[in-house]
GUDRENKOL-435731 format. One line per 10 residues: number of its first residue (from 0); their letters; for each residue x, y, z of N, C-alpha, C. Coordinates in steps of 0.2 Angstrom, whole numbers, plus 2048, in hexadecimal, padded with zeros to 3 digits. Layout:
N
NUM) A) X/Y/Z/X/Y/Z/X/Y/Z | ... .
END
This chain:
156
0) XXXXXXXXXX) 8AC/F14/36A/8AA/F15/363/8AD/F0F/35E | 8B1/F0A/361/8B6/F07/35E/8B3/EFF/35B | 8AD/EFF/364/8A9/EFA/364/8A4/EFC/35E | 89F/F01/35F/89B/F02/35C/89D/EFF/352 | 8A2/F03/350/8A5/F00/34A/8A6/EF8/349 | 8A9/EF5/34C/8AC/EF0/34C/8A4/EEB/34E | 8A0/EEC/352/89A/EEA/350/898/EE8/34B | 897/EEF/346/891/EF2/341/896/EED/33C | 89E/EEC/33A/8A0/EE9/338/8A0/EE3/336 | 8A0/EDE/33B/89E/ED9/33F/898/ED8/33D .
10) XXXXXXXXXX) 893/EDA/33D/88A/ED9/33C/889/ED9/336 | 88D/EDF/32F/88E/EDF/32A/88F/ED8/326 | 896/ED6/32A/89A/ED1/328/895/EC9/328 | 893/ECA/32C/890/EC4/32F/88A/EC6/32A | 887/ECA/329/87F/ECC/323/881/EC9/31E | 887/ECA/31B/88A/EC9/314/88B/EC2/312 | 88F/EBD/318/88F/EB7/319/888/EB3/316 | 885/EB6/31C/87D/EB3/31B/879/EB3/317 | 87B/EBA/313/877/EBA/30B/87B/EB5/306 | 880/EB5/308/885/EAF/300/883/EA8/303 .
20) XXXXXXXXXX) 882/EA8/308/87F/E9F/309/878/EA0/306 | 874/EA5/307/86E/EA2/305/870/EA3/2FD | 873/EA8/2F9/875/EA6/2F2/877/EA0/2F1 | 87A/E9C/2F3/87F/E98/2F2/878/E91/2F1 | 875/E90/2F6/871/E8B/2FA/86A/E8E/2F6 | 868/E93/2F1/864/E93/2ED/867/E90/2E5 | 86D/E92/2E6/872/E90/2E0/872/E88/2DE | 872/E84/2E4/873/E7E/2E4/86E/E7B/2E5 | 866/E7D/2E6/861/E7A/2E5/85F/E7A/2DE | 85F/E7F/2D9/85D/E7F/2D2/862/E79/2CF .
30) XXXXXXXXXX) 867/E79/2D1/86C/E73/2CD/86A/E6C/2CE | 865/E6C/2D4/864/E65/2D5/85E/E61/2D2 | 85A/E65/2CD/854/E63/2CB/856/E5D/2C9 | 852/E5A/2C8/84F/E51/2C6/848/E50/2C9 | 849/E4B/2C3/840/E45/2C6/83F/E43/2C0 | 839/E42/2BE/836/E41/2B8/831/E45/2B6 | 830/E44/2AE/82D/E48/2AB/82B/E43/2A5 | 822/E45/2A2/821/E40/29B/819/E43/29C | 817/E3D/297/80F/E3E/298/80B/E37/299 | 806/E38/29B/7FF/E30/29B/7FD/E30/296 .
40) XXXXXXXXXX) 7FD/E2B/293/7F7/E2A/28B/7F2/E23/28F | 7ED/E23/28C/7E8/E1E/28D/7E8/E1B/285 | 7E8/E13/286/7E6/E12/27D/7E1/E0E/27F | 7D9/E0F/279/7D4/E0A/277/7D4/E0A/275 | 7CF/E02/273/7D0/DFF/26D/7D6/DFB/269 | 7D3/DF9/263/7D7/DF6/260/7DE/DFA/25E | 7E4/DF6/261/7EA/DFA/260/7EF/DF6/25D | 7EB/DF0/25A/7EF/DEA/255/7F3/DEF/251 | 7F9/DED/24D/7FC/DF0/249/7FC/DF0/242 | 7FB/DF5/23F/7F6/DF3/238/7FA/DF7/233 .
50) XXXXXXXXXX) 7F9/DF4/22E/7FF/DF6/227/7FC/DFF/225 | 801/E03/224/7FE/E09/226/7FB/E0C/22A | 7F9/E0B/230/7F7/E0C/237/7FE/E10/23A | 7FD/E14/23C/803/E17/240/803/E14/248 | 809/E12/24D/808/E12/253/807/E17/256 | 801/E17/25D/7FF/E1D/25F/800/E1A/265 | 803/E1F/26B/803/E1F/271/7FB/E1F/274 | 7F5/E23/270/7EF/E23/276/7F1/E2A/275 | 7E9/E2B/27A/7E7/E34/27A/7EA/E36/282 | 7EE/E3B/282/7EF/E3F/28B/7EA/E3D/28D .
60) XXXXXXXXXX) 7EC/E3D/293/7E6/E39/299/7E8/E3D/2A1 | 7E4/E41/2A1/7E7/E44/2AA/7E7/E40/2AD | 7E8/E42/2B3/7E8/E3C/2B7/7ED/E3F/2BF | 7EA/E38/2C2/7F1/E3C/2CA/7F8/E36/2C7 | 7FF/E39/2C8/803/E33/2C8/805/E33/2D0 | 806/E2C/2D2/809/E2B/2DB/810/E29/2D8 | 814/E2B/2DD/81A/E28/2DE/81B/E25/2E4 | 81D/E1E/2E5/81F/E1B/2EB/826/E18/2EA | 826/E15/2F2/82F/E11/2F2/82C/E0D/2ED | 833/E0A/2EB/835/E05/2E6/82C/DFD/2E9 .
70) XXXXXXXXXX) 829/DFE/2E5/824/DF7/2E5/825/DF2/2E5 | 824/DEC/2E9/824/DE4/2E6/81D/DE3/2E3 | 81A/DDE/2DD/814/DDC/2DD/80F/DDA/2E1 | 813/DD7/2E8/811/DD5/2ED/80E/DDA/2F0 | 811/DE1/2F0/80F/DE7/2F4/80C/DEA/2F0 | 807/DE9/2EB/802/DEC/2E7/7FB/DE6/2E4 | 7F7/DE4/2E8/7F3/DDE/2E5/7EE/DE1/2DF | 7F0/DDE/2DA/7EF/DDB/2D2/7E7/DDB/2D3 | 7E7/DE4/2D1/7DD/DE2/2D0/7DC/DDD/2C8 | 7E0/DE0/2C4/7DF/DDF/2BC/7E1/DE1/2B7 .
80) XXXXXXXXXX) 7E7/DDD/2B6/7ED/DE0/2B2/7F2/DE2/2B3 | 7F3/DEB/2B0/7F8/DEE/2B3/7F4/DF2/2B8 | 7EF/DF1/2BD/7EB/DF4/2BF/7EC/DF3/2C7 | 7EC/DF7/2CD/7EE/DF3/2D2/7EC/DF7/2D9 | 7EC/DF3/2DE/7E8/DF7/2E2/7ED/DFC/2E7 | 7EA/DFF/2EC/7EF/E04/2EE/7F7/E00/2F2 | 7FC/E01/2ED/802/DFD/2F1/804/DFF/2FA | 808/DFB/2FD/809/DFD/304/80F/DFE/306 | 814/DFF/301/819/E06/302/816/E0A/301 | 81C/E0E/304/819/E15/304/818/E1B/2FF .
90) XXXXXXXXXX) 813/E1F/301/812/E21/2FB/815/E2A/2FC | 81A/E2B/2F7/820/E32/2F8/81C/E38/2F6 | 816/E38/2F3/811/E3E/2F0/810/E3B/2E9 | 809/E3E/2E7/805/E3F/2E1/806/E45/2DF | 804/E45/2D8/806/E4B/2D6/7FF/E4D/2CE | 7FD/E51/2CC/7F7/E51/2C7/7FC/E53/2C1 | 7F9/E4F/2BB/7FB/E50/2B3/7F6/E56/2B2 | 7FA/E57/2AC/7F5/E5F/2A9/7EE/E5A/2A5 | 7ED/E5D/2A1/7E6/E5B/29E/7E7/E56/299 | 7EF/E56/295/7EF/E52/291/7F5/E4E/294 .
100) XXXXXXXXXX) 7F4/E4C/29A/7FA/E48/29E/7FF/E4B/29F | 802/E4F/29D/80A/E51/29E/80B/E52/2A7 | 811/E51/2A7/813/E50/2AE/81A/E51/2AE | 81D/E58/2B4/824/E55/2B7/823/E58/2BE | 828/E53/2C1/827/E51/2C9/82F/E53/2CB | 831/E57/2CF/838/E56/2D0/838/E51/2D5 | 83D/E4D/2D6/83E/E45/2DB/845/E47/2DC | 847/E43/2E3/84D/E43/2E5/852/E3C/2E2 | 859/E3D/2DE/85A/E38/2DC/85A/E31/2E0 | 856/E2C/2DD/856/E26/2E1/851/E20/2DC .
110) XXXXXXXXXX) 84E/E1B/2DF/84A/E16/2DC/841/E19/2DC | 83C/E18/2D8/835/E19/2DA/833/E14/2D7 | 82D/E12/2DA/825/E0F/2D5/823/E15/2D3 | 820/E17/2CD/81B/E19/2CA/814/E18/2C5 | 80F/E1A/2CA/80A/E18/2CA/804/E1C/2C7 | 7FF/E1C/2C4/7FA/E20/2C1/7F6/E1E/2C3 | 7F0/E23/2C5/7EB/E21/2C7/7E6/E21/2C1 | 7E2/E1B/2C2/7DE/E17/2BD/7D8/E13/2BE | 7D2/E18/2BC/7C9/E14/2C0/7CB/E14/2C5 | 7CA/E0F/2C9/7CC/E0E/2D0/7D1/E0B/2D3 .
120) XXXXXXXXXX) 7D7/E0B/2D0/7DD/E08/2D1/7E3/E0C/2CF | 7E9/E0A/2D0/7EF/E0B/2CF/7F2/E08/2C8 | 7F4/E0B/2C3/7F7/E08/2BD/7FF/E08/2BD | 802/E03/2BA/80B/E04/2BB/80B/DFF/2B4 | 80E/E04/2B1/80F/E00/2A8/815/DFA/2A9 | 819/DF7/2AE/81F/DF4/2AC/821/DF1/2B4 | 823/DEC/2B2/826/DE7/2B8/82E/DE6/2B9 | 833/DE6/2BC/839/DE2/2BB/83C/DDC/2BE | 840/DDB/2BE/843/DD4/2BE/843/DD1/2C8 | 840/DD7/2C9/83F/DD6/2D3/838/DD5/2D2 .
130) XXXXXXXXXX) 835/DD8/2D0/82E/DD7/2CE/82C/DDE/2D2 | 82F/DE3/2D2/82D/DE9/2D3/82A/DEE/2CC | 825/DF1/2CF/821/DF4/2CA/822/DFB/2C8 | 820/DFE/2C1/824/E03/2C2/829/E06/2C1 | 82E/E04/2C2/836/E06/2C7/839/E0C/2C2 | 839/E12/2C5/83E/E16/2C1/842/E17/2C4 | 849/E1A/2C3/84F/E1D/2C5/850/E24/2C2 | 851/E29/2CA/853/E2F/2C7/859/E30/2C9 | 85D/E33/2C6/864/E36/2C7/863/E3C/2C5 | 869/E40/2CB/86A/E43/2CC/869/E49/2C7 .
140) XXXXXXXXXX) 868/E4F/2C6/869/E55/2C0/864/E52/2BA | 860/E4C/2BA/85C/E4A/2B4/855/E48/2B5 | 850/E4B/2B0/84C/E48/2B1/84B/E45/2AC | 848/E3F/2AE/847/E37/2AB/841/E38/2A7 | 842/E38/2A0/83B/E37/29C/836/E33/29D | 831/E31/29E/82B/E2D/29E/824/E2C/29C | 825/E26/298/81C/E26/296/819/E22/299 | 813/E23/299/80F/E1E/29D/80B/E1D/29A | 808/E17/296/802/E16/291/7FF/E11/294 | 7FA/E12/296/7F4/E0E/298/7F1/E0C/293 .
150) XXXXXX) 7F1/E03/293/7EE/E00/28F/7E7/DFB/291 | 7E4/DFE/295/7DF/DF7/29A/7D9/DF8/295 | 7D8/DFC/291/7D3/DFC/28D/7D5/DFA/287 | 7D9/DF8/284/7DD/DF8/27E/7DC/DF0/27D | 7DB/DED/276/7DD/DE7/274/7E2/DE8/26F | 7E5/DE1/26F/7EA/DE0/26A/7EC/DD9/266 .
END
């Protein structure tokens, strides 16, 4: 009779464990959210800056946005402009803007290219000092604001 108890105890004991890990281990993946978040704008036309004229970003633009490892320009060839063909890092997942571009992606903190997709190519608003295109940085518990304003139609 002694075992029977000391079993049902033991099984109890060991049930209750294994419910607080999974609280604990649900608890500690809401704390981790990050990535990025923003919208796409498209600008046409003449966006010279004109006395009275307000600046506009462009109208939301859907779209797919990709995220890859960190890109060199060498790993993306330059159809025209900021326009580029599919790069050859890899690519970590796509993700679809709503109807007016809005966009957030959780990411895990570290380096990315981001990339829009545009006509028939890949768009990256910004280059830096490696000549990596793109490049955002997510840290941990934030998400990184972002615009992305496509300009290939746009004079100035």
């Amino acid at each position: 009779m002694k075992s029977v108890y000391a079993t049902t105890f033991g099984l109890m004991l060991m049930s209750g464990l294994f419910l607080g890990c999974l609280a604990v281990n649900k608890q500690s993946k809401a704390q981790v959210a990050q990535g990025i978040q923003g919208q796409v704008f498209e600008q046409k036309g003449n966006q010279m800056p004109q006395k009275g004229k307000p600046f506009s970003k462009g109208v939301g633009y859907a779209t797919q946005l990709y995220v890859f490892e960190p890109t060199n320009i060498q790993s993306a060839g330059q159809i025209s402009g900021n326009i580029f063909n599919l790069p050859s890092t890899k690519l970590l997942g796509s993700f679809t803007t709503d109807s007016l571009g809005h966009f957030k992606v959780n990411l895990a903190p570290g380096r990315y290219s981001i990339f829009v997709g545009y006509e028939k190519g890949y768009y990256a608003t910004s280059f830096n000092q490696l000549n990596e295109i793109g490049i955002v940085q997510v840290v941990a518990g934030t998400f990184v604001p972002m615009y992305v304003i496509i300009s290939a139609k746009a004079s100035y």
